[in-house]
C-alpha positions in Angstrom: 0.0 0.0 0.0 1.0 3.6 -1.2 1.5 6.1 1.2 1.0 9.7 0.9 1.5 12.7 3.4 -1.7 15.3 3.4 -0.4 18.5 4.1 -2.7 21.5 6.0 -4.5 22.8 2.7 -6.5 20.1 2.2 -8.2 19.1 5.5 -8.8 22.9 5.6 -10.5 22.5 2.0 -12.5 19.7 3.4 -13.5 21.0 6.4 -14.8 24.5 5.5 -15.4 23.3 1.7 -14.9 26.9 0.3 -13.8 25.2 -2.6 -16.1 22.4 -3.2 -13.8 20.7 -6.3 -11.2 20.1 -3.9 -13.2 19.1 -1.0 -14.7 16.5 -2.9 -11.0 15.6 -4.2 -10.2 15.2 -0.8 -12.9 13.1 0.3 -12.5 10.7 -2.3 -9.1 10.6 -1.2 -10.6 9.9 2.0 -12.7 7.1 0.7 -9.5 5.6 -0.5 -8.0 5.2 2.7 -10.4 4.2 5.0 -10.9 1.5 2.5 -7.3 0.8 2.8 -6.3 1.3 -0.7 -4.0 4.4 0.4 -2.2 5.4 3.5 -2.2 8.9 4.8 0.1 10.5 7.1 0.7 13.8 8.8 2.4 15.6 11.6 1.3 17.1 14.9 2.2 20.7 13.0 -0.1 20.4 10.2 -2.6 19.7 13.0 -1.3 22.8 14.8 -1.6 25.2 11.5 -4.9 23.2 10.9 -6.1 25.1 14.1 -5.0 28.8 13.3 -5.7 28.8 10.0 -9.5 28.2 10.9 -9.5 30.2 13.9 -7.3 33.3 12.0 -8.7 33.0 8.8 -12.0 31.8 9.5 -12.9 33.0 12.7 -14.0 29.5 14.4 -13.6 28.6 18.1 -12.1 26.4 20.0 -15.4 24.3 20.4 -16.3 24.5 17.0 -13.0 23.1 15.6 -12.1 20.4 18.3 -14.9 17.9 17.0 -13.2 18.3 13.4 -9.3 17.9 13.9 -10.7 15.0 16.7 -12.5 13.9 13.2 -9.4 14.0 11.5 -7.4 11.9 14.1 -10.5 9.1 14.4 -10.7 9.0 10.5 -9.5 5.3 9.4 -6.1 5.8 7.1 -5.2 8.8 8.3 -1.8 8.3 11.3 -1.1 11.6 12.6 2.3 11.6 14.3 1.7 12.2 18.2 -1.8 11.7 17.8 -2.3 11.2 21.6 -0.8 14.2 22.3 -2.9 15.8 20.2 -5.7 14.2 21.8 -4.9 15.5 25.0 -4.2 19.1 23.7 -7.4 19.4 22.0 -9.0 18.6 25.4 -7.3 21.4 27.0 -8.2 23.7 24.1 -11.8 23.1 24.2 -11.9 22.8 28.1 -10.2 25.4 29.2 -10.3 28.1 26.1 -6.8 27.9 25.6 -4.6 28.2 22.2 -3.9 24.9 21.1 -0.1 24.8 21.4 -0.3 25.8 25.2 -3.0 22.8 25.2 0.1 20.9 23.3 2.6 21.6 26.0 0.4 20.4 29.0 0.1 17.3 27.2 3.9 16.5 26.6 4.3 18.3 30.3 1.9 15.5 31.7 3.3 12.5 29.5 6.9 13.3 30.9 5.2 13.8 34.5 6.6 17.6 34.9 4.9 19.9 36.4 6.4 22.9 36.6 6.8 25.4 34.2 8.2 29.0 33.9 6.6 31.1 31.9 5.4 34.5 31.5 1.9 33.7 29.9 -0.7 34.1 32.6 -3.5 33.7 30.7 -3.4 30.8 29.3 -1.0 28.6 30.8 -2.6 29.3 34.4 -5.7 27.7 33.2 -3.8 24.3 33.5 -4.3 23.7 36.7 -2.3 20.5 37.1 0.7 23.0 36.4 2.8 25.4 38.2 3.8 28.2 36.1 6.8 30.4 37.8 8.1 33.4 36.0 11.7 33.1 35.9 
């Protein structure tokens, strides 16, 4: 089996289908690999710009866009590297109204048992309340 790497542009074209050509092109690429025929891959970044695009460009929120990129990691043929961490991020996004790559660092905090942090970011990374955040 073929494998192919799907790079930000088209779950974006998919997801929002402002360009219905492609986001049927994607979904029949879709088709292909949850009937196994194909193998797609990505990484934790395209996830990541995933996220900003639809929240800068589109203006979605958190709980709007964590039932699609949780879509996108429970879609059959689709790996996405890290996809636990992911997981976990997109919890703390949704949960707590964070940005996603603060959500991203509470997960790989919590998977290497750390709990201390310093930072300067107050809003955000004081939500995680499993976390100390000390400013250096």
């Amino acid at each position: 089996m073929k494998t192919f790497f799907m790079d930000t542009n088209l779950f974006i074209r998919y997801l929002v289908n402002d360009d219905p050509e492609k986001a049927d092109w994607v979904e029949k690429l879709l088709k292909q690999a949850t009937s196994g025929k194909i193998r797609l891959v990505t990484a934790d970044l395209v996830i990541a710009e995933v996220i900003w695009v639809l929240e800068s460009a589109y203006g979605l929120k958190n709980a709007e866009i964590t039932p699609m990129v949780k879509g996108i990691l429970a879609t059959p043929g689709i790996e996405v590297t890290n996809a636990e961490l992911v997981g976990r991020a997109l919890d703390y996004y949704e949960s707590l109204n964070i940005d996603f790559i603060d959500g991203y660092i509470a997960a790989v905090m919590d998977k290497m048992k750390v709990t201390e942090i310093y930072s300067f970011d107050i809003k955000h990374i004081s939500r995680v309340k499993e976390l100390k955040r000390i400013e250096p």
